[in-house]
Structures are given as C-alpha cells and as structure tokens.
Steps between C-alpha positions, in 0.01 A plus 500: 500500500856361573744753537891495327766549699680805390814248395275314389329838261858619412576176335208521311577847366877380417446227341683339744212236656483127571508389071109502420580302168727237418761716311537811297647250203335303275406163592479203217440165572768285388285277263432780247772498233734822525527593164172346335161709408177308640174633437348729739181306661442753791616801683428552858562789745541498881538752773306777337219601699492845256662435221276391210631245293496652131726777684762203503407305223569765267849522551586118488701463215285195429118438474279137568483332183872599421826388585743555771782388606714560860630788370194638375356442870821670629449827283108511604627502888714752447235716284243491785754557777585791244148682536584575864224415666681183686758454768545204348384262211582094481438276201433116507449300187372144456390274251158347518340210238800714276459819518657793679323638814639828615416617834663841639410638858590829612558694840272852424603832628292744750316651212276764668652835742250734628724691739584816618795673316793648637786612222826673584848522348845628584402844261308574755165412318210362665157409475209372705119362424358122399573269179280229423758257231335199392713268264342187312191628517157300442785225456577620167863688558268804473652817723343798676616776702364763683685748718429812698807748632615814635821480363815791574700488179745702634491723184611856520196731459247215572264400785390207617291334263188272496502182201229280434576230272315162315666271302348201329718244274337160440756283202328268211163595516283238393785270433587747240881623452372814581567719862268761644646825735294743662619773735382824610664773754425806665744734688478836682762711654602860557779652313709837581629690239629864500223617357261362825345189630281307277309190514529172265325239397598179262279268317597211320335141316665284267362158331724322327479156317792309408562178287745204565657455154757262574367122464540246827417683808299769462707639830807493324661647208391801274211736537291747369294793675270776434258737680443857636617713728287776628628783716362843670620732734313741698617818684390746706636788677788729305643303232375266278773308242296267323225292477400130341651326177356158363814264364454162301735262650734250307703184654784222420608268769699162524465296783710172533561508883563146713371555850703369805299591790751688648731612178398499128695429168417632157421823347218775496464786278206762456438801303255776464366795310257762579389778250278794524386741246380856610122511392449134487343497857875673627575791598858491422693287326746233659710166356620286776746195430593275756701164463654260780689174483601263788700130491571277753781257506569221733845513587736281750412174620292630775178527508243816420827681439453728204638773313272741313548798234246745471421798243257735455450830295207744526446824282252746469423780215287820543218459777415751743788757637645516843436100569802246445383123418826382667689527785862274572603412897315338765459180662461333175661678213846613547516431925808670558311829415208683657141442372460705198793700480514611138142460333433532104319416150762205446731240717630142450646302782750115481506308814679202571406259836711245635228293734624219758311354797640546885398236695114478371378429174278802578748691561763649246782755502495742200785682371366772221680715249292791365585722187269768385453787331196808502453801266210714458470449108487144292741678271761571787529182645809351358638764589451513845723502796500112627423415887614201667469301780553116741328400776490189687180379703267217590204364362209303614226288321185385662452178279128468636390828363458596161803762404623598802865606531654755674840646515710725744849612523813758438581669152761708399544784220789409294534866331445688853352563843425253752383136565136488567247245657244358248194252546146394379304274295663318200 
C-alpha cells in the first residue's frame, strides 16, 4: 500500500488538500434557463462510495417526474451538504431531449474511528480506554457508538469510575418520517461519605422514537419524540440512597440549520421531559425538564465568521435526596469558573459567541460571554444569585470527520476570583 506523506495526511484531515472536486458551489450549465422550472428526467449521484442514494434523495426539495428549477437545484445542494456527512457537495444541471438532469457529487467524510481514547480537560478531568464511532452507517446516515473508560471525574467524595456505554440512532426508517434511538450504560465507582465507603453501581436504557412533523426535509424543521427511560442503581457497602425509577420520555425540536463545513447558520432548539411515578416500576418519584436553544448568524463579509446565542434551562422536582441533576462551571458551561462549583435541582445558562477564522478556515478564534445561574430548588431559581463570565480561545474543526471540534483557551469570572484555562471537545 502507498503511504501519505504526513503533509500530505494533515491536509487531508484539514480540509486543506489539492481540491478533489471542482468546487464547493453549485455548478449550472449556462443553457438551462435561470429562472424557469423543467421537468425532472433524472437524478444522479457521484463520489459516494457509502452513501446510499435515498439518504440524499430524500432531502432534494424536488423529486423525478417533478419540476425544478436552478434554484430548486441550489436548495437540494445545500440540504445534502446540510446532513454533514460531506466535505463538500457540487451540483451540475443540464438539459437533455428537454428535460432537467441533475447530477450532484460529493467529497465523503472518514466515517468509521476505532481508536484508543484518551480524554482530558483543564478541570483536571481525565479518562482513558477505546471508542469504536461509526457515522453513516450501512450507508444509511445510521450512527453507533461504543466506548469503554476509566474516567477521574474529579468529584469530591468519588473514585475513579468504570462506564460502558452503546448508543444506536439510525433516522427515517424505512423511508418513513420516523427516527429510531437506542442507548444503554453502565457505570461503577466508589463513593466516600461520612458515614463509610460504599460501592455504586448505575444502570441505564432508553428507546426513543421520534417523528419529523415538519413537511420538506425530514432533517429539518419540527419534531416529535417519545420513549422510555429506565434507570437502577445498585449499592453495596454502608449506605444505600436509592435505587431504579422507570420515566416515559416526551420531545419537541426544530431544526432549520445550513451547514458550512467549517461554520453553520440557522437555528436549533430541543426540549425534553422525563416523569416518574413511585410504584409505577419507580421507586421514587422525579420530573425532569430540560430545554436548549442555539442560532447561528453569519456576520461580516468574511467568511465562516459567525456569531451565535445560546440558551438553555434545566429543572428538576423531587427524585432521590443528596444527588443534584446540575452542576454550573467547567470547560464548557460557565469557563471562567471551576467544574461544578455550585450544583442543584435547577439552573439556566445565556451564552453569546463571536466566531472568526485566523489564518485557516479550520481554524477560528472564539470570544464567549457566559451568564448563569444555579439553585437547589425549581422554585428558587429566579431568585438566585447570577454568575458571570468571558473568555477568549481557539477553535478547530476537522472537516473530514464527522463532528469534530475542539476548543481551548483563557476565561475569566466577571463577579470574582481568577482567570482560568479551559479546553475540550465542542
């Protein structure tokens, strides 16, 4: 086998190599009429040695049989680029004995990692063990993950711990409008208390199906989820809290997101609910509600430079004492504070990014501002004292695999103590 130079490989991961299609735009030949719908004779596909077709063809914004015109072809470029499963997508049009012939050919991504795992972060967390992550699947945009760790979480009280975890999401089953997600984890670790030393164990497996409602797309715009969540803890040794609790799970989401290889424009939302009723396969009873919104503007007349405003809220009523669903600081939620510095049943957190490349596409300064707040009650929240916080770092994008960005710089507390390094995945 011919080896790549290691230039040669680093290209390849940036993005950066020798153009291996004619250009990230579309391409139209001149003789079909701008603004006029022709009837759709054929559509062809090029460059995908995975991807299946009908993973394509179902987001065209067009079908064969129908009309389209170079518009039409335009917004079907842009919705396959949008799956991100391409470093790049053309799209060439022609007219043949009067119809429309639309061909697109795309640049894939590395879709399959089996690789060793090494994870660390400026809190001082780290974690070690393999990861098998295979994106597009059978061709299909289906997604699996397995990982094994010993992971330090660098939580007071608590050992190292062992995780197991499987998840399985495969979109449009059948050419339905209908998604399919199947995970399952397991986690052990020893925990210190006053009381002694014990020993605990988590289960967890949740299915969930959830149904594009929005028409166009099925990737894009509203949709609707439900499933189960199943949950058990085991202890041993001097103390044991609580044990299992069996939740239905509700979902909304929008999705109308334009992807730009290295930036993105548009907006994502998601929301979810979790109940559990003490007796109905629970032992306790919990409500969790958890809701997060993120948009992306282009901004500037340069290139991939973007500003973004996120929100999220999470709140959680009863479940089972002494454990806190949510903790505020780290290296990705409110950097210019240690990881989990206040933790409680409630917290909301408002970001703002201002996103600009240095000298690489791939590469892209990042200046965040970070408001949050944490109590230990739903009911207190409002109330609650407000943290704050900027930082200013780097981020970079490997356009050849599938969502992979990292991030690493210096944030500072804007209501006390010191600056702080921050960094990990996006």
């Amino acid at each position: 086998m011919r080896r790549l130079a290691p230039s040669l490989l680093l290209a390849l991961l940036l993005g950066s190599a020798p153009s291996l299609c004619p250009a990230l735009e579309a391409s139209v030949a001149e003789s079909v009429p701008a603004t006029q719908a022709l009837p759709v004779t054929a559509i062809e596909f090029a460059g995908n040695r995975t991807t299946r077709p009908r993973v394509m063809l179902r987001e065209l914004p067009f079908t064969v049989g129908g009309k389209a015109d170079l518009a039409a072809v335009e917004r079907g470029r842009q919705a396959i680029l949008d799956l991100g499963l391409f470093k790049a997508v053309q799209a060439d049009s022609r007219i043949v004995d009067g119809g429309l012939v639309v061909t697109y050919t795309v640049v894939e991504k590395f879709y399959i990692l089996p690789l060793p795992r090494v994870d660390a972060n400026t809190d001082g967390q780290y974690a070690y063990g393999l990861q098998l992550r295979w994106s597009n699947l059978w061709g299909l945009n289906h997604t699996l993950r397995v990982t094994g760790l010993q992971r330090e979480a660098q939580r007071e009280g608590v050992g190292k711990e062992n995780q197991y975890s499987f998840s399985y999401g495969a979109p449009f089953v059948a050419e339905s409008r209908w998604s399919l997600g199947l995970g399952a984890s397991y986690t052990d670790r020893p925990v210190e208390v006053s009381e002694g030393t014990y020993n605990e164990e988590f289960q967890a497996l949740q299915f969930v199906g959830t149904r594009s409602l929005s028409p166009g797309p099925p990737s894009q715009g509203w949709s609707f989820g439900t499933g189960l969540l199943w949950q058990h803890q085991d202890t041993s040794g001097l103390v044991a809290p609580y044990g299992e609790a069996t939740a239905p799970v509700l979902s909304l989401g929008y999705r109308d997101l334009r992807f730009r290889v290295y930036s993105e424009e548009g907006l994502v939302f998601g929301s979810r609910l979790e109940v559990a009723q003490s007796g109905l396969a629970s032992d306790y009873d919990y409500t969790r509600l958890s809701a997060g919104a993120t948009r992306y503007w282009e901004v500037g007349g340069k290139p991939y430079q973007t500003f973004h405003l996120l929100g999220e809220v999470g709140l959680r009523w009863q479940g089972p004492a002494g454990v806190n669903s949510y903790g505020l600081g780290g290296s990705s939620v409110l950097r210019g504070y240690d990881k989990d510095f206040i933790e409680g049943d409630a917290y909301y957190r408002f970001a703002t990014e201002f996103v600009r490349p240095v000298g690489w596409r791939w590469l892209r300064a990042v200046l965040i501002t970070e408001v949050g707040a944490l109590s230990e009650e739903p009911g207190q929240l409002l109330g609650s004292r407000v943290y704050s916080s900027i930082g200013l770092g780097l981020r970079l994008r490997l356009p050849t695999l599938v969502d992979f960005e990292v991030e690493a710089g210096i944030a500072m507390p804007l209501t006390g103590g010191s600056a702080r390094v921050f960094g990990g995945k996006v």
